[in-house]
C-alpha positions in Angstrom: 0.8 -11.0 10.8 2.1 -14.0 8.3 -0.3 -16.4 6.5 -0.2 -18.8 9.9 -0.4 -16.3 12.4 -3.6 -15.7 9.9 -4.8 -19.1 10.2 -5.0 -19.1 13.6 -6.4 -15.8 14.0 -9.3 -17.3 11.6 -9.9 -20.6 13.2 -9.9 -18.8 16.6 -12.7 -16.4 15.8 -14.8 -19.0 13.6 -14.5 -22.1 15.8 -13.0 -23.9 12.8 -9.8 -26.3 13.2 -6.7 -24.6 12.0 -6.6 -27.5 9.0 -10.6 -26.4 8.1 -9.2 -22.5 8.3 -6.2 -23.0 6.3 -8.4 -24.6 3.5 -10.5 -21.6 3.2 -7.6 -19.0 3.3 -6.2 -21.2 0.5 -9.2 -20.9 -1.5 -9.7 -17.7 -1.0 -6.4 -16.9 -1.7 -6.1 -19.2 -5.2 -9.8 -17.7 -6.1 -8.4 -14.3 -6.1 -5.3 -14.9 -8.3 -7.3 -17.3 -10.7 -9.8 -14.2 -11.4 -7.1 -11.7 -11.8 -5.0 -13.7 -14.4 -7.9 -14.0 -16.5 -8.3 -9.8 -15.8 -11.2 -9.7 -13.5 -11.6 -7.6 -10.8 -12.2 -8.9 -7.2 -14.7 -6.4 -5.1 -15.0 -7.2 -1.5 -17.2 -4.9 -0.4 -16.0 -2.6 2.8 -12.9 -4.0 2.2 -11.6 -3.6 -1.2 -11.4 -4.2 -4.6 -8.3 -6.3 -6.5 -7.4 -5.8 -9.7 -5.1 -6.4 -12.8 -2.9 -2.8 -13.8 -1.2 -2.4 -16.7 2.1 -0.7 -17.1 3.0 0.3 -20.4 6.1 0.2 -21.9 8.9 2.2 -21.4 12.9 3.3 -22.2 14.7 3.1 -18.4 18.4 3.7 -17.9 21.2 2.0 -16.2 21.9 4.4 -13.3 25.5 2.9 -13.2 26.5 2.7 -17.3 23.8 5.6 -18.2 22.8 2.7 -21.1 19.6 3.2 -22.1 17.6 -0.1 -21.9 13.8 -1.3 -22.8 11.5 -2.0 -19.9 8.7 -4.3 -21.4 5.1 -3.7 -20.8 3.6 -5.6 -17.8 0.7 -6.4 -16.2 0.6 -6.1 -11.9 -2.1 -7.1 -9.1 -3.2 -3.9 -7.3 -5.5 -3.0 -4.6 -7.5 -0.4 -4.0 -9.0 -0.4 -0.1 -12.9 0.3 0.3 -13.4 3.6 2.0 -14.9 1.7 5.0 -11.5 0.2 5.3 -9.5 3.6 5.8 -11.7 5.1 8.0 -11.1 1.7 10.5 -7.4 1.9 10.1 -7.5 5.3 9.9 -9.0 5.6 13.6 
């Protein structure tokens, strides 16, 4: 499913106009990303939480010189689905 097959999967269900649905998805969406660039969590409950990792430094190497080369420190989006959430999909 891509973000418009989403949009119409949301108006459908709620009645909403595909414009009205898209706004929401969009705020949801830029609501989420504002809170984890300042490094807050995001905790749906029964469906998941979002969150900000950190990944430390680190030396990697060029598999096709064998250089040696610095991989900086980083900070990635993750997400961690609710228990509630598995057992669904896992069914």
């Amino acid at each position: 499913m891509n973000k418009t097959e989403l949009i119409a999967a949301v108006a459908e269900k709620t009645g909403m106009t595909k414009k009205d649905a898209e706004r929401v998805i969009n705020a949801t969406v830029d609501t989420i990303t504002a809170s984890l660039v300042k490094g807050d969590k995001v905790q749906v409950s029964g469906f998941g939480i979002f969150e900000v990792k950190a990944r430390e430094a680190r030396v990697g190497r060029n598999p096709r010189t064998k250089e040696t080369i610095e991989i900086p420190a980083t900070r990635l989006p993750a997400f961690k689905a609710s228990k509630a959430l598995k057992d669904v999909v896992a069914k």
